[in-house]
BAKE-805968 format. One line per field, with one value per residue (C-alpha): residue in three letters; z, y negated, x negated; residue number from 1. Coordinates in steps of 0.25 Angstrom, whole numbers, plus 5000, padded with zeros to 4 digits. Each point is the difference from the previous one (the first is absolute). Layout:
N
aa	(ALA|...)
zz	(Z|...)
yy	(Y|...)
xx	(X|...)
i	(NUM|...)
END
This chain:
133
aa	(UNK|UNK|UNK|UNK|UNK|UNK|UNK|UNK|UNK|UNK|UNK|UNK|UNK|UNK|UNK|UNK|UNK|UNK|UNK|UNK|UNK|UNK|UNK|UNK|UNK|UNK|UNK|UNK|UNK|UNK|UNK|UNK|UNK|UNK|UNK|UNK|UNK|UNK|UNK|UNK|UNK|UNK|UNK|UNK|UNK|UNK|UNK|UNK|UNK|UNK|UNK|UNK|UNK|UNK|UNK|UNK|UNK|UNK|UNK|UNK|UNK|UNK|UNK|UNK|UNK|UNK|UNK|UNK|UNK|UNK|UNK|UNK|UNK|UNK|UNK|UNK|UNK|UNK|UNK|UNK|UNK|UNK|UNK|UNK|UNK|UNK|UNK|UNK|UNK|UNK|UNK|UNK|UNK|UNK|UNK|UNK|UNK|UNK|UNK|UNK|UNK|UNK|UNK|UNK|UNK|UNK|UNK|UNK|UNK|UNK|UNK|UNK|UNK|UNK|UNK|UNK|UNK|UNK|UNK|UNK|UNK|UNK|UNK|UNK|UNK|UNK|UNK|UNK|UNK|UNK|UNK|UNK|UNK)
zz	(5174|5004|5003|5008|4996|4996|5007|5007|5005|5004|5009|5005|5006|5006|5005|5006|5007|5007|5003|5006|5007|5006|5003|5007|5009|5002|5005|5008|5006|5001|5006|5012|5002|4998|5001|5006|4987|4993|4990|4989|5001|4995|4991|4994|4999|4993|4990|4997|4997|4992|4992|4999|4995|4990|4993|4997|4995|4991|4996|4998|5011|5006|5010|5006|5002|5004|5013|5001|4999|5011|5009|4998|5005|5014|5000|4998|5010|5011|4995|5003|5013|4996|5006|5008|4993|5007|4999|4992|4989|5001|4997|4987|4998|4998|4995|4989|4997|5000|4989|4992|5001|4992|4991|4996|5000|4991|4990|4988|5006|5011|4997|4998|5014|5012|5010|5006|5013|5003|4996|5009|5011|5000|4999|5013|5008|4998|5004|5011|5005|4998|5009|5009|5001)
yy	(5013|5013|5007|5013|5011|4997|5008|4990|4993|5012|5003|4987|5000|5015|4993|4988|5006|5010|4987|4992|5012|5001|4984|5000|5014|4993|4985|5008|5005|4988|4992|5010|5000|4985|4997|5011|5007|5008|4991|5010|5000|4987|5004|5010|4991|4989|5010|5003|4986|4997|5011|4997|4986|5006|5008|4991|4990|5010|5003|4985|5001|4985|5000|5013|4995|4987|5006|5011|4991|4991|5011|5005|4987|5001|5013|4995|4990|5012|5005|4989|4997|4987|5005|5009|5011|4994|5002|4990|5001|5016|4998|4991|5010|5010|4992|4999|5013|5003|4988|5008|5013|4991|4995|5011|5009|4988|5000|4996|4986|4998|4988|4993|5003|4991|5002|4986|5003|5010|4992|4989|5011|5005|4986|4996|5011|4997|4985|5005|5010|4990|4990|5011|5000)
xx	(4977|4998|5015|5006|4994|4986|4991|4991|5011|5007|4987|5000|5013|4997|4987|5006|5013|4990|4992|5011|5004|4985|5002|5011|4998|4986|5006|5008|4990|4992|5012|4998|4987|4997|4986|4997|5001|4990|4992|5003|5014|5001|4989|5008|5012|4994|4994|5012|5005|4988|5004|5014|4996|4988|5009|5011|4990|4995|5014|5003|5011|4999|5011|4996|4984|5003|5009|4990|4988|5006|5001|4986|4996|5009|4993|4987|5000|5005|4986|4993|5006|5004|5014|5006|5012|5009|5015|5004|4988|5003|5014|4996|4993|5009|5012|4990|4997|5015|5000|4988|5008|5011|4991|4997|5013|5005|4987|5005|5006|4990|4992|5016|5002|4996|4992|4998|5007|4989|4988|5007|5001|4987|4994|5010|4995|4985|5001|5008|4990|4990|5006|5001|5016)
i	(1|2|3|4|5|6|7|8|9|10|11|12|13|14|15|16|17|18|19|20|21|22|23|24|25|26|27|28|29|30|31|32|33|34|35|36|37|38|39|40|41|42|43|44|45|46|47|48|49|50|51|52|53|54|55|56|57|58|59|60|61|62|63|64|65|66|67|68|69|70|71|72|73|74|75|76|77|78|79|80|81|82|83|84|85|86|87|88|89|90|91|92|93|94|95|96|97|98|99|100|101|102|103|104|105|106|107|108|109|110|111|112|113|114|115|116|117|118|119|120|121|122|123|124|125|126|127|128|129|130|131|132|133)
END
C-alpha cells in the first residue's frame, strides 16, 4: 500500500484536487447551460474523471476508482446525448465529487469508507432522467 508521503501519491492527490476542482467549476457550468453547452465542456470534465479513475487504479485505490469510474459513466452518457445534465444528474454529480474530495483527504482509510449512497444516487438520477422525470 503506498502511504502519505510517497511522491507518486503525493502527485496524485495534487492532481486530483485540481481535477475535482476543474469538475465541479465545469458541472457548474454545464448545469447552466443545459444542452446548450459546448461539446468540449463535457469533454473536458469527463477527461478529468477518466483520469481521476486511471490514477487510483494504478494506485490500487478501489473505493476512489469505483466512485470515480461511475461518474465517468453519468458523464459519458451526457456526451453521447443519451441524457440530458439535468438537475438532478448534475447534483449526483457533484455530491460525488464532494465524496471524491473525502476520499482522498481521508487517503489512508479510503477504501473502508462507504460510498454506496452516491452510487445509489447517480444510478437514481439516471433512470430518473431517462424516464424523463
Amino acid at each position: 500500500m503506498i502511504q502519505r508521503g510517497d511522491q507518486v501519491l503525493e502527485i496524485f492527490l495534487e492532481e486530483t484536487a485540481d481535477r475535482l476542482d476543474a469538475i465541479e467549476s465545469g458541472l457548474l457550468h454545464l448545469e447552466s447551460c443545459g444542452e446548450d453547452c459546448d461539446p468540449e465542456i463535457i469533454n473536458s470534465i469527463f477527461r478529468d474523471a477518466h483520469s481521476v479513475k486511471a490514477g487510483s487504479n494504478l494506485l490500487k485505490l478501489k473505493t476512489i476508482e469505483d466512485l470515480a469510474h461511475k461518474l465517468e459513466n453519468v458523464l459519458e452518457m451526457i456526451r453521447k446525448k443519451q441524457i440530458a445534465p439535468s438537475e438532478i444528474i448534475v447534483t449526483a454529480c457533484l455530491e460525488s465529487v464532494d465524496k471524491l474530495r473525502e476520499l482522498i483527504e481521508n487517503i489512508e482509510r479510503s477504501d473502508t469508507i462507504s460510498t454506496r449512497l452516491h452510487t445509489h444516487m447517480l444510478e437514481v438520477a439516471v433512470q430518473k432522467t431517462l424516464q424523463g422525470e
